[in-house]
PyMOL Python script that loads the backbone (N, CA, C, O; Angstrom):
from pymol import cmd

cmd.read_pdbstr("""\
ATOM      1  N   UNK A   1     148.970 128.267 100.271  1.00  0.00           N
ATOM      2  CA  UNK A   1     147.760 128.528 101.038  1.00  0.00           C
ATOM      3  C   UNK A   1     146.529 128.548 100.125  1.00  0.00           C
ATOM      4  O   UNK A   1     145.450 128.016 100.385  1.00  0.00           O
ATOM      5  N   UNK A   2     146.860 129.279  98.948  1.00  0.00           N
ATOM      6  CA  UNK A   2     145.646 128.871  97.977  1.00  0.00           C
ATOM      7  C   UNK A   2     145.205 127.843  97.418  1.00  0.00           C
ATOM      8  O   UNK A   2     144.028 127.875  97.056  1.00  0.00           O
ATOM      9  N   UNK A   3     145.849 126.862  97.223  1.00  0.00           N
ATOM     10  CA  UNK A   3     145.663 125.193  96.951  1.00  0.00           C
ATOM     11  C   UNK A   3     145.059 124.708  97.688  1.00  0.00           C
ATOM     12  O   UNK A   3     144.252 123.846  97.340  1.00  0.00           O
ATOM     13  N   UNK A   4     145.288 125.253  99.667  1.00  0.00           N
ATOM     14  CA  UNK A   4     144.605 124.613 100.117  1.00  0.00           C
ATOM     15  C   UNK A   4     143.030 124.891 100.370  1.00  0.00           C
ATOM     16  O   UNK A   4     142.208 124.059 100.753  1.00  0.00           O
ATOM     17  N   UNK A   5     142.807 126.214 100.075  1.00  0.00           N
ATOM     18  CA  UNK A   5     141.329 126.730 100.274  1.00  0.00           C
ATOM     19  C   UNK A   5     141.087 126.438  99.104  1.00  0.00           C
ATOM     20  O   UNK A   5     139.921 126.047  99.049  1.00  0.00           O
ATOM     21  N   UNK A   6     141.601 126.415  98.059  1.00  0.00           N
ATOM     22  CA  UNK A   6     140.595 125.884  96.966  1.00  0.00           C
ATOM     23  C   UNK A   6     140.286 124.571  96.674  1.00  0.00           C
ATOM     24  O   UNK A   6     139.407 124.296  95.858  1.00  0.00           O
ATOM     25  N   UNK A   7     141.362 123.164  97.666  1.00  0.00           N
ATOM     26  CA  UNK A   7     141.087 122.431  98.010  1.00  0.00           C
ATOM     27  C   UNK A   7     139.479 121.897  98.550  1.00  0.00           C
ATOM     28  O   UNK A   7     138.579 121.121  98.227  1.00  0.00           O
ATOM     29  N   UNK A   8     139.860 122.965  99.655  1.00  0.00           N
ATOM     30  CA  UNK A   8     138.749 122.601 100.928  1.00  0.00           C
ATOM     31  C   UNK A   8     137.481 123.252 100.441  1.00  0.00           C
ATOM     32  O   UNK A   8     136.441 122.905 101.001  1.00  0.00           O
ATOM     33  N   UNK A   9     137.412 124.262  99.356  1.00  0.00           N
ATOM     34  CA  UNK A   9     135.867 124.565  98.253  1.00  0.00           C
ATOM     35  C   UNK A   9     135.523 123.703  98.029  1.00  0.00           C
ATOM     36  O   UNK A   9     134.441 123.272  98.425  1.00  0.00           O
ATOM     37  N   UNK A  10     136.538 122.938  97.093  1.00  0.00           N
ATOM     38  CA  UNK A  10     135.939 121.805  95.946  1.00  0.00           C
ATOM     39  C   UNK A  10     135.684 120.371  96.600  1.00  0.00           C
ATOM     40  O   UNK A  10     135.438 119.344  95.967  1.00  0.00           O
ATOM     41  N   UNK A  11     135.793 120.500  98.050  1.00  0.00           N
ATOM     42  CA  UNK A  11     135.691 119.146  98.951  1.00  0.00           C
ATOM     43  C   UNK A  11     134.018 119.722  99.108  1.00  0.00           C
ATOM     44  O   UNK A  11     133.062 119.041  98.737  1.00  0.00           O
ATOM     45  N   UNK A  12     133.919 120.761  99.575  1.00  0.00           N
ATOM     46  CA  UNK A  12     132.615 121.135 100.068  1.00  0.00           C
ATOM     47  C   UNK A  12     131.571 121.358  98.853  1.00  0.00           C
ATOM     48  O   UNK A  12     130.365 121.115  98.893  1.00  0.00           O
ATOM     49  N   UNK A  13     132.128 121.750  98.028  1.00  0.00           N
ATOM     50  CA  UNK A  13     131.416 121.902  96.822  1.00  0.00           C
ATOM     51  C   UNK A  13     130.609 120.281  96.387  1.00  0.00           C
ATOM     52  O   UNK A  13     129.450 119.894  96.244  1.00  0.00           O
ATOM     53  N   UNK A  14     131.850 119.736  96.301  1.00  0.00           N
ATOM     54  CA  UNK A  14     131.219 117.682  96.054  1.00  0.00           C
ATOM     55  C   UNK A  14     130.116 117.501  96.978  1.00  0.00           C
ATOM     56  O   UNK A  14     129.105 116.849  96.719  1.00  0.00           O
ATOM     57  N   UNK A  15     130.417 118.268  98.360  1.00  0.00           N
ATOM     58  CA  UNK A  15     129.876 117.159  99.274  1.00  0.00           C
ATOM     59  C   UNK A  15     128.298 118.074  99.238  1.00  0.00           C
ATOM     60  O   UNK A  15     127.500 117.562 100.022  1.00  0.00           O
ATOM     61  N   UNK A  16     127.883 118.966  98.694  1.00  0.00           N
ATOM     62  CA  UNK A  16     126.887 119.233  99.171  1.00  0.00           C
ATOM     63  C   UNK A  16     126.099 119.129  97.430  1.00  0.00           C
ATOM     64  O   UNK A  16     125.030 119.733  97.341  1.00  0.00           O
ATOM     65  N   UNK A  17     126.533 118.506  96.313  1.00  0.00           N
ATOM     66  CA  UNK A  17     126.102 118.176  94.992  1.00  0.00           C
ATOM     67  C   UNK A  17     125.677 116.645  95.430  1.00  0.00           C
ATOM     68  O   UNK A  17     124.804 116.128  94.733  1.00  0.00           O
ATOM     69  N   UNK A  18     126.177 115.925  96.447  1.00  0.00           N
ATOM     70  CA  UNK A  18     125.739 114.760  96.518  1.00  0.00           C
ATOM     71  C   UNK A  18     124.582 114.545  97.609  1.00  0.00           C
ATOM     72  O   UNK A  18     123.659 113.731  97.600  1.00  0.00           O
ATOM     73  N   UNK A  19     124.989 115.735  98.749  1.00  0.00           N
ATOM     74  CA  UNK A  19     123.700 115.930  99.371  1.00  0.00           C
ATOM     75  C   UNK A  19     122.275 116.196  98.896  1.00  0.00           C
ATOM     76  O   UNK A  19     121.310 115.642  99.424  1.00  0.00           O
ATOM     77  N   UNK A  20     122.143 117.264  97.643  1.00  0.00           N
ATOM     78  CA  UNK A  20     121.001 117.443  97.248  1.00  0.00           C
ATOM     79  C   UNK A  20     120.625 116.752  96.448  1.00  0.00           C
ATOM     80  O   UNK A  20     119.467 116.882  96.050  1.00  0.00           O
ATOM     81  N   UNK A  21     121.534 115.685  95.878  1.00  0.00           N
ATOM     82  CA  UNK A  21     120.880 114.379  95.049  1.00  0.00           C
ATOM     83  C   UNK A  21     119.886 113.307  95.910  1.00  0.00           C
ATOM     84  O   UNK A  21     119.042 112.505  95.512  1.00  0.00           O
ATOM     85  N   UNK A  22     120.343 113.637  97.208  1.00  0.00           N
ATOM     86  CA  UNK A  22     119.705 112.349  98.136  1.00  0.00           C
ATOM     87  C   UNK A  22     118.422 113.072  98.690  1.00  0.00           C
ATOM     88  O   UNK A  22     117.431 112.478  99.115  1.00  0.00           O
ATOM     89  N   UNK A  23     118.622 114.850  98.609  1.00  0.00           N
ATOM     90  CA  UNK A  23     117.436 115.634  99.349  1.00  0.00           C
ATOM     91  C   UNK A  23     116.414 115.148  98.232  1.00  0.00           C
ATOM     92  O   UNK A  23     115.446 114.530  98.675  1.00  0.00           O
ATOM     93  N   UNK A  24     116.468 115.313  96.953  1.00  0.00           N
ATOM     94  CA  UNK A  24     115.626 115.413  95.978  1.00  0.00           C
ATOM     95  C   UNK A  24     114.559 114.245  96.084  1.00  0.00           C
ATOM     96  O   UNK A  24     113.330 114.306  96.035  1.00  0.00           O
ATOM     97  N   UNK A  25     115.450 113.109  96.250  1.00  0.00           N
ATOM     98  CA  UNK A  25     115.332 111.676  96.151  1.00  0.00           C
ATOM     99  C   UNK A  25     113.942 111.639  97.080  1.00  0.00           C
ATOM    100  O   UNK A  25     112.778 111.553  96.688  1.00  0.00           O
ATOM    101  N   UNK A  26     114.480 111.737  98.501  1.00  0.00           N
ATOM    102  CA  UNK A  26     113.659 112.238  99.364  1.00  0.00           C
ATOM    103  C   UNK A  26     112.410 112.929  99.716  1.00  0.00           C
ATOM    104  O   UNK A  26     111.591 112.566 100.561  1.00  0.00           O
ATOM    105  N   UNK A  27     112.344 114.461  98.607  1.00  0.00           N
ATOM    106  CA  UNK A  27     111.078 115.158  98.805  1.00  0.00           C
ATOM    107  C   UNK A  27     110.374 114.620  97.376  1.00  0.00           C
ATOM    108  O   UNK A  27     109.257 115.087  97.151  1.00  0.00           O
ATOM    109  N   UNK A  28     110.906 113.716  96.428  1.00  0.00           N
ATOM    110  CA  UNK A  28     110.192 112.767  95.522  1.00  0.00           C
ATOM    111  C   UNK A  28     109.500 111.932  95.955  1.00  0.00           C
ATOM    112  O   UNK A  28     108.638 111.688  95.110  1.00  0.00           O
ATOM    113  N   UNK A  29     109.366 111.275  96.906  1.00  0.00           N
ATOM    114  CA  UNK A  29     109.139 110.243  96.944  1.00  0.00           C
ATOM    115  C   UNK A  29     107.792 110.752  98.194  1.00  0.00           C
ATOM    116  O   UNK A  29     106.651 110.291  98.169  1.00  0.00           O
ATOM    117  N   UNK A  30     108.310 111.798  99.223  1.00  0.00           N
ATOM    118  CA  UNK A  30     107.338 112.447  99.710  1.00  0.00           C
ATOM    119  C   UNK A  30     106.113 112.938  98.751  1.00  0.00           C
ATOM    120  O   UNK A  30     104.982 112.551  99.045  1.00  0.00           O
ATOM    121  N   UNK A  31     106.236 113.493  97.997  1.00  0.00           N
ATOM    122  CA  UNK A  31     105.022 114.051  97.293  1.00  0.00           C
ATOM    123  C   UNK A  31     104.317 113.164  95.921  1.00  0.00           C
ATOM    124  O   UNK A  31     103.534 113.598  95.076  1.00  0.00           O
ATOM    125  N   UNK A  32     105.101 111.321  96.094  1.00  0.00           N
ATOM    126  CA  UNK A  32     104.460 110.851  95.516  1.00  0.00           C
ATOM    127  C   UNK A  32     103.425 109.798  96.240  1.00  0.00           C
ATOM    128  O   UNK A  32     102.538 109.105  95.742  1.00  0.00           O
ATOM    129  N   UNK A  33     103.931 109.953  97.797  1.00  0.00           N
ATOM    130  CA  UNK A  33     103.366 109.451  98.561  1.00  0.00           C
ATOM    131  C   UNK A  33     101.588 110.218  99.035  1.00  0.00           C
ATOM    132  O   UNK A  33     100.555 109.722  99.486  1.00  0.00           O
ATOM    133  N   UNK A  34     102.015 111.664  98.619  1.00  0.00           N
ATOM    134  CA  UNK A  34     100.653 112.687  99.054  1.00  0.00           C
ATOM    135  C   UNK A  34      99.483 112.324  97.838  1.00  0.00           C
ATOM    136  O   UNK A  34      98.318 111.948  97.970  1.00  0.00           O
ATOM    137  N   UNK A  35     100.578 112.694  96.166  1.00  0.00           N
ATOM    138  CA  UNK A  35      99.716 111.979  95.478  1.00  0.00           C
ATOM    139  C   UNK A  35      98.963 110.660  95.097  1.00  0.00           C
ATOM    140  O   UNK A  35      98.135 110.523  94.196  1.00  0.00           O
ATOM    141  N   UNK A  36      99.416 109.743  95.954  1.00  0.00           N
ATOM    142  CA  UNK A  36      99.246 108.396  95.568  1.00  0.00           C
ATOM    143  C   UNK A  36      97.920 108.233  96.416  1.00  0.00           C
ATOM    144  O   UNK A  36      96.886 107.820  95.891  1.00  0.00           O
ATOM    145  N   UNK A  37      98.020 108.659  98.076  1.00  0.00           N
ATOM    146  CA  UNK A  37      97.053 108.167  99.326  1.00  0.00           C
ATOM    147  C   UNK A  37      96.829 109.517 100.165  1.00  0.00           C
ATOM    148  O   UNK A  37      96.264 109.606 101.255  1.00  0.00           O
ATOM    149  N   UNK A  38      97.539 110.789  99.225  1.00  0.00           N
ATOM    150  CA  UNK A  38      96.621 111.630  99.962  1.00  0.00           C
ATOM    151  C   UNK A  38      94.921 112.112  99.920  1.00  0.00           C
ATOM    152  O   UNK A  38      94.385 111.535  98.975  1.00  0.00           O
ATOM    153  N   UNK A  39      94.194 112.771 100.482  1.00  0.00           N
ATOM    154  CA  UNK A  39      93.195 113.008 100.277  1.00  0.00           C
ATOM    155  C   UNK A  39      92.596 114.285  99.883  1.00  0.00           C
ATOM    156  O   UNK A  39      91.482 114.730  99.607  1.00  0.00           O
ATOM    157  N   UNK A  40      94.009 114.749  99.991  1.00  0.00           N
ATOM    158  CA  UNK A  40      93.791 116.822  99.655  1.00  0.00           C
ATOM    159  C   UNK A  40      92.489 117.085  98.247  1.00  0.00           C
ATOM    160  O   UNK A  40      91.523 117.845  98.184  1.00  0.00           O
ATOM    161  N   UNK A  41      93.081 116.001  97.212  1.00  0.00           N
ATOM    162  CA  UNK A  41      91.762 116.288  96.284  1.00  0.00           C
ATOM    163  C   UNK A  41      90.490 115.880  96.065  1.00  0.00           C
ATOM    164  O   UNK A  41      89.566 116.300  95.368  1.00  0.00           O
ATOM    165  N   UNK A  42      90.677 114.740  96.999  1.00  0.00           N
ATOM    166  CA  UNK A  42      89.037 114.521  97.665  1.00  0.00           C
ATOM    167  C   UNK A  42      88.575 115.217  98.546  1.00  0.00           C
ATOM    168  O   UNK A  42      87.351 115.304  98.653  1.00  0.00           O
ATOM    169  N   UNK A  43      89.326 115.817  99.311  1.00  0.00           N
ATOM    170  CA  UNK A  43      88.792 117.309  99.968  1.00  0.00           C
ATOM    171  C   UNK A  43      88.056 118.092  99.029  1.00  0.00           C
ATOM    172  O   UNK A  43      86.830 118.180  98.964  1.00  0.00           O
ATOM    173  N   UNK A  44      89.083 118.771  98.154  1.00  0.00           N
ATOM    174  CA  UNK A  44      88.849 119.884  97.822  1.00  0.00           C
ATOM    175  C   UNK A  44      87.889 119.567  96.540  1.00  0.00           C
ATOM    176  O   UNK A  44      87.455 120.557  95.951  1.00  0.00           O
ATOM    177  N   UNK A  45      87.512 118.254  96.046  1.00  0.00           N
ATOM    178  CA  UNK A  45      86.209 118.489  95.146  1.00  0.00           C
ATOM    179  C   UNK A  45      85.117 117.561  95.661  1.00  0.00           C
ATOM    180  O   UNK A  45      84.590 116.808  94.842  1.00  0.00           O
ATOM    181  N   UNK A  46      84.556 117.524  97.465  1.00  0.00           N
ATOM    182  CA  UNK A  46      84.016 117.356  98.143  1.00  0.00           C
ATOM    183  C   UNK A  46      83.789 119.162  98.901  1.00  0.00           C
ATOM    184  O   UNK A  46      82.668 119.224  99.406  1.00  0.00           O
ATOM    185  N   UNK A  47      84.286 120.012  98.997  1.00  0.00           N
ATOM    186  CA  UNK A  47      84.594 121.256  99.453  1.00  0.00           C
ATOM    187  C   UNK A  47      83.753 121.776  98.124  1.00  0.00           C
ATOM    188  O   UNK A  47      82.590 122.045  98.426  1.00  0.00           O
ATOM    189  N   UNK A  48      84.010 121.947  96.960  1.00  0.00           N
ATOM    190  CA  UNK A  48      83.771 122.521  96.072  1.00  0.00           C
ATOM    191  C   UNK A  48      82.137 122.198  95.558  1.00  0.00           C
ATOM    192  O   UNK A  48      81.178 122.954  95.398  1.00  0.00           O
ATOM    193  N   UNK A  49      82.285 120.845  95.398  1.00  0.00           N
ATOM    194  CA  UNK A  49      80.920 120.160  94.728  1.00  0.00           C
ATOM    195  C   UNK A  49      79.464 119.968  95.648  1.00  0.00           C
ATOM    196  O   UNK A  49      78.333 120.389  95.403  1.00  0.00           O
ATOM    197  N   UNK A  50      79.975 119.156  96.804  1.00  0.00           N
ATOM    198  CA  UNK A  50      79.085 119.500  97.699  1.00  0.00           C
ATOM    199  C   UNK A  50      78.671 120.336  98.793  1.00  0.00           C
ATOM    200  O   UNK A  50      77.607 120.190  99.395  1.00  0.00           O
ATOM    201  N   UNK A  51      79.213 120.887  98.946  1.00  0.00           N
ATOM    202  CA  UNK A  51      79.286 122.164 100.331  1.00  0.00           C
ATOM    203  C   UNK A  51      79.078 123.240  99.233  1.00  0.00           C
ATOM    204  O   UNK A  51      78.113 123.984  99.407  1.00  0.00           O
ATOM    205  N   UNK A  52      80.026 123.480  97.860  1.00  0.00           N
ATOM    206  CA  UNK A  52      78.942 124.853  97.145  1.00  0.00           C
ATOM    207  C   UNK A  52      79.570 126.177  97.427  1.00  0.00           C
ATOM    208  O   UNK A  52      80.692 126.114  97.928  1.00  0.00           O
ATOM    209  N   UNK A  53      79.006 127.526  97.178  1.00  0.00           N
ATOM    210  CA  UNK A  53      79.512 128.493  97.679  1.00  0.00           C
ATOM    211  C   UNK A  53      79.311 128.588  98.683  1.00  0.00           C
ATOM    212  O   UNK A  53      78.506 128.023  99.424  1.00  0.00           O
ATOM    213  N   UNK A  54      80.899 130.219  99.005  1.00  0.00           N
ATOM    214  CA  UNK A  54      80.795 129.812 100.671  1.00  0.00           C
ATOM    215  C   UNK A  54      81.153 131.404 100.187  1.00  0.00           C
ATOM    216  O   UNK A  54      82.266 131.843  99.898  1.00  0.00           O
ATOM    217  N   UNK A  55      80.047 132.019 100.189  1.00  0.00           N
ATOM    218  CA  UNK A  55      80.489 133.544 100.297  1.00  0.00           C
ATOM    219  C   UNK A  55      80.350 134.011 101.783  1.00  0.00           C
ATOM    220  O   UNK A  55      79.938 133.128 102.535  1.00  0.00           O
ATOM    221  N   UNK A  56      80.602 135.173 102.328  1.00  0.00           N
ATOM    222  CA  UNK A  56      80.782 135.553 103.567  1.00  0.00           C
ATOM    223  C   UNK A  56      79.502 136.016 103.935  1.00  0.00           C
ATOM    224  O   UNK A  56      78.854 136.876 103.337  1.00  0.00           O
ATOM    225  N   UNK A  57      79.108 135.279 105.149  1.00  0.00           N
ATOM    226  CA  UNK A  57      78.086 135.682 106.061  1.00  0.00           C
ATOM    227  C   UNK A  57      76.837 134.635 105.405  1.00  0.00           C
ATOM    228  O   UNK A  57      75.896 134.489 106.185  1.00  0.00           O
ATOM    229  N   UNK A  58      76.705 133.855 104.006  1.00  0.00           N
ATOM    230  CA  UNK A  58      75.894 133.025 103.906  1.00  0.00           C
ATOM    231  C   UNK A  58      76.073 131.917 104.754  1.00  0.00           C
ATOM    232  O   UNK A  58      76.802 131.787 105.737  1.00  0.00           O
ATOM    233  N   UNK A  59      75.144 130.999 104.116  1.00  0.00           N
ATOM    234  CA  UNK A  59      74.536 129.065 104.634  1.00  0.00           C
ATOM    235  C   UNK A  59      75.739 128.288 104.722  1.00  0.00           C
ATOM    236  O   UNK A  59      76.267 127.678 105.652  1.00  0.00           O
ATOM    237  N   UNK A  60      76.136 128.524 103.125  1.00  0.00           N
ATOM    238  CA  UNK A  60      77.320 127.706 102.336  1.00  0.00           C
ATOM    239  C   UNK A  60      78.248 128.379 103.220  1.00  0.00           C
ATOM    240  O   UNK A  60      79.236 127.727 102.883  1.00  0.00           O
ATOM    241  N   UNK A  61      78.743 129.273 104.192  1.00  0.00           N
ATOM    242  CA  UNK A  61      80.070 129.578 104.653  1.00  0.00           C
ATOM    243  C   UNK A  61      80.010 128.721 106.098  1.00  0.00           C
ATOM    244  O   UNK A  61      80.966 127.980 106.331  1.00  0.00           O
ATOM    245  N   UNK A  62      79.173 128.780 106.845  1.00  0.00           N
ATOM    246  CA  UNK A  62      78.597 127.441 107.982  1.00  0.00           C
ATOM    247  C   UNK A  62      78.882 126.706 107.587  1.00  0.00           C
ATOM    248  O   UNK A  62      79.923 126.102 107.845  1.00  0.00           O
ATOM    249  N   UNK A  63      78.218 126.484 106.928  1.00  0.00           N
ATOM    250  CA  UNK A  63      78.512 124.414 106.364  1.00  0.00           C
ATOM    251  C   UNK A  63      79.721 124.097 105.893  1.00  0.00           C
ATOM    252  O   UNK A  63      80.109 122.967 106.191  1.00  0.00           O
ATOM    253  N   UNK A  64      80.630 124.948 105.063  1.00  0.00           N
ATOM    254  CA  UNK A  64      81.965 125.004 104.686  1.00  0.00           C
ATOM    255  C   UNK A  64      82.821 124.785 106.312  1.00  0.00           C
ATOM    256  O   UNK A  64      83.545 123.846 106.644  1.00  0.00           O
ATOM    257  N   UNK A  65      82.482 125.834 107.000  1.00  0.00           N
ATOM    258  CA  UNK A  65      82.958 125.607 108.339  1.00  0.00           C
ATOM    259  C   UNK A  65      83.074 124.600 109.308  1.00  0.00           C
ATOM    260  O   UNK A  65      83.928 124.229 110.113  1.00  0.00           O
ATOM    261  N   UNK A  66      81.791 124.236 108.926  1.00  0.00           N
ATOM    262  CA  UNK A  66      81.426 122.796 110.133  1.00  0.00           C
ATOM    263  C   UNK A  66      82.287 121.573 109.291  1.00  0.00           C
ATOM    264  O   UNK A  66      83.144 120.981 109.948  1.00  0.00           O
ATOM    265  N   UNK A  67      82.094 121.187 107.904  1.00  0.00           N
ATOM    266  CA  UNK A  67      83.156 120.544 107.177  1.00  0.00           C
ATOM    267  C   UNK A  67      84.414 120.448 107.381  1.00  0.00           C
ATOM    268  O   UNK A  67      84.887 119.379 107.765  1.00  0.00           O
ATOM    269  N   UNK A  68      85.115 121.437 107.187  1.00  0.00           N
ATOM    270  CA  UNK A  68      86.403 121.984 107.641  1.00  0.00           C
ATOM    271  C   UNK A  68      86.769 121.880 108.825  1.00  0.00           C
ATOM    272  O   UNK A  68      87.985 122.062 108.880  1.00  0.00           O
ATOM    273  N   UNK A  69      86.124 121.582 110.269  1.00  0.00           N
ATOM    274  CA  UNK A  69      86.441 121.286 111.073  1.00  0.00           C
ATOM    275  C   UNK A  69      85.960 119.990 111.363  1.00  0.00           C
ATOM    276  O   UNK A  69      86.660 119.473 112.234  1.00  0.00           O
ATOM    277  N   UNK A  70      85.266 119.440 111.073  1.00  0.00           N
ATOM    278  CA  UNK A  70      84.914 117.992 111.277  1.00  0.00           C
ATOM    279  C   UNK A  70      85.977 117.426 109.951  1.00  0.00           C
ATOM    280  O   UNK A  70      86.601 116.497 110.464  1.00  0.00           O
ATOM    281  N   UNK A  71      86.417 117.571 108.579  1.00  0.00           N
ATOM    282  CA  UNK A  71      87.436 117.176 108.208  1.00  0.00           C
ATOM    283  C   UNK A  71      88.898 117.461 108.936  1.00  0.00           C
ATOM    284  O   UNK A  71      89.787 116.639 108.717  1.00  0.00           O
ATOM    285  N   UNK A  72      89.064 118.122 109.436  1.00  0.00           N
ATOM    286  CA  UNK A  72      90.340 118.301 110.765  1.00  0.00           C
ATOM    287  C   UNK A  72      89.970 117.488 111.483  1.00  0.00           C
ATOM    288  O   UNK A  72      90.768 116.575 111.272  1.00  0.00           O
ATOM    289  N   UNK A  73      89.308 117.163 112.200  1.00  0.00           N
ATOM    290  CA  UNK A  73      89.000 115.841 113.308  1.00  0.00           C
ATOM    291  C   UNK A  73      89.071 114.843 113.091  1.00  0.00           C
ATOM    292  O   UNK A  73      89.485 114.109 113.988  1.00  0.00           O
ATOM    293  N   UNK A  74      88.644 114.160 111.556  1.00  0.00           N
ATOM    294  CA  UNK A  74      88.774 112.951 111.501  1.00  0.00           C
ATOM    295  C   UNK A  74      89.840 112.865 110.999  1.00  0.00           C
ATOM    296  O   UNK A  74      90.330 111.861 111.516  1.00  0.00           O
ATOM    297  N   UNK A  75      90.712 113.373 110.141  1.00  0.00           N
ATOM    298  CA  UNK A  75      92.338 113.426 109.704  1.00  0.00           C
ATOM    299  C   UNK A  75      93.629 113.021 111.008  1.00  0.00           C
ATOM    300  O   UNK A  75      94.721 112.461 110.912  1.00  0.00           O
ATOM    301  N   UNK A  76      92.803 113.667 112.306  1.00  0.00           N
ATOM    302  CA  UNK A  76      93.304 112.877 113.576  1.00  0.00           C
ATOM    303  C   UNK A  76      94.302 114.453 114.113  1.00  0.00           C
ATOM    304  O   UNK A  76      95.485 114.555 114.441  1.00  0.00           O
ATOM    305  N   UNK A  77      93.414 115.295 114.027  1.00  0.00           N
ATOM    306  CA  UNK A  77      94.757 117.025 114.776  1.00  0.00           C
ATOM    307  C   UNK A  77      94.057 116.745 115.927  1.00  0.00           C
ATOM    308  O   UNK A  77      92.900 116.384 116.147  1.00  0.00           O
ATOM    309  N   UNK A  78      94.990 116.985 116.595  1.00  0.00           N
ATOM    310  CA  UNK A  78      94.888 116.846 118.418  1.00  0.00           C
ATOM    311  C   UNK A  78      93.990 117.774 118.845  1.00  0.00           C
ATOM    312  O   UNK A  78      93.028 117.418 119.526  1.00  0.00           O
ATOM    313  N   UNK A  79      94.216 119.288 118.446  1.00  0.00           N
ATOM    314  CA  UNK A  79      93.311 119.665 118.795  1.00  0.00           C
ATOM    315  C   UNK A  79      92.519 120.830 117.374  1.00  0.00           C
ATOM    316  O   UNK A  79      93.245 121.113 116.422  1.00  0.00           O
ATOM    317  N   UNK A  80      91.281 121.299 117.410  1.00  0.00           N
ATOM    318  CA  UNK A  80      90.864 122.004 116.486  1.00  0.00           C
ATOM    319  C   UNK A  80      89.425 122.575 117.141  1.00  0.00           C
ATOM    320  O   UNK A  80      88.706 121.828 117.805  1.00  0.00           O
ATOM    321  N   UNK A  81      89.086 123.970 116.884  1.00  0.00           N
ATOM    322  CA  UNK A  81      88.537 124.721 117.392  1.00  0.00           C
ATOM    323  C   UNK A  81      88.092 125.571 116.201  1.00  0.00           C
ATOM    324  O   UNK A  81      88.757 125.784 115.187  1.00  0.00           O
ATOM    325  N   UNK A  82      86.783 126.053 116.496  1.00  0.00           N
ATOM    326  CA  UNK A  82      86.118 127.570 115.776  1.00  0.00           C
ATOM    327  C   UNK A  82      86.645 128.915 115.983  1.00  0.00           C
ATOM    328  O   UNK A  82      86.699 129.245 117.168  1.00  0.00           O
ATOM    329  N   UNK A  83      86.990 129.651 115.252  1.00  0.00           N
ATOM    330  CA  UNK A  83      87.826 131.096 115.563  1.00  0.00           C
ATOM    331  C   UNK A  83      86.748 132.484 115.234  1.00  0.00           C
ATOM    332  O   UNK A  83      86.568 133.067 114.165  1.00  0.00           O
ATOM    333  N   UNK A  84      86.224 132.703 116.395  1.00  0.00           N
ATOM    334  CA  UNK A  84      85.477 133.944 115.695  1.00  0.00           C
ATOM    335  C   UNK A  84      85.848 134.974 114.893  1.00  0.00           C
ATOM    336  O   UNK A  84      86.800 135.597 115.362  1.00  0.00           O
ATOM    337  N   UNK A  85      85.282 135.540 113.445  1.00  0.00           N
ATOM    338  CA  UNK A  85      85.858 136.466 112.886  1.00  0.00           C
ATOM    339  C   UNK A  85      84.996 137.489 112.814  1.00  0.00           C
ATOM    340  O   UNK A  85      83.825 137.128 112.694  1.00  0.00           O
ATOM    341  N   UNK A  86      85.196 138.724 112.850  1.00  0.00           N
ATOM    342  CA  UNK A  86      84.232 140.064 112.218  1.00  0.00           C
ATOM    343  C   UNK A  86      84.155 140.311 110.879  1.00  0.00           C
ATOM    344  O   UNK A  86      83.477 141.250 110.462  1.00  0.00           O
TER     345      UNK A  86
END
""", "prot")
cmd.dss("prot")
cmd.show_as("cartoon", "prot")
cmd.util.cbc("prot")
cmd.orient("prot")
């Protein structure tokens, strides 16, 4: 009986060393795809450089805002909205 559960480990053991070779493969190729044609860092030194500080309750936190949601719109989110905060 022990041959066979230590069988049926080392079956499961293989099979999930070959699974995460193919996961890897996978979220590689994803995040060379973000770096290659994403735009996250043209965001964020378009966010930074031109929009400026965005301390709370100033100019720069509006305009950060209106950015931030007009960059959600054209990225193509179905829907996107202003959230009032206190």
């Amino acid at each position: 009986m022990r041959k066979i559960v230590f069988c049926f480990l080392a079956f499961l053991s293989i099979g999930t060393v070959y699974s995460q070779g193919d996961d890897s493969v996978i979220i590689k190729s994803i995040a060379n795809e973000i770096l290659v044609n994403g735009k996250a860092y043209d965001n964020l030194r378009y966010l930074t450089k031109q929009v400026g500080a965005r301390l709370s309750g100033s100019a720069g936190m509006v305009k950060a805002e209106q950015w931030g949601l007009n960059a959600i719109k054209q990225a193509g989110a179905d829907k996107s909205w202003m959230q009032e905060c206190l």
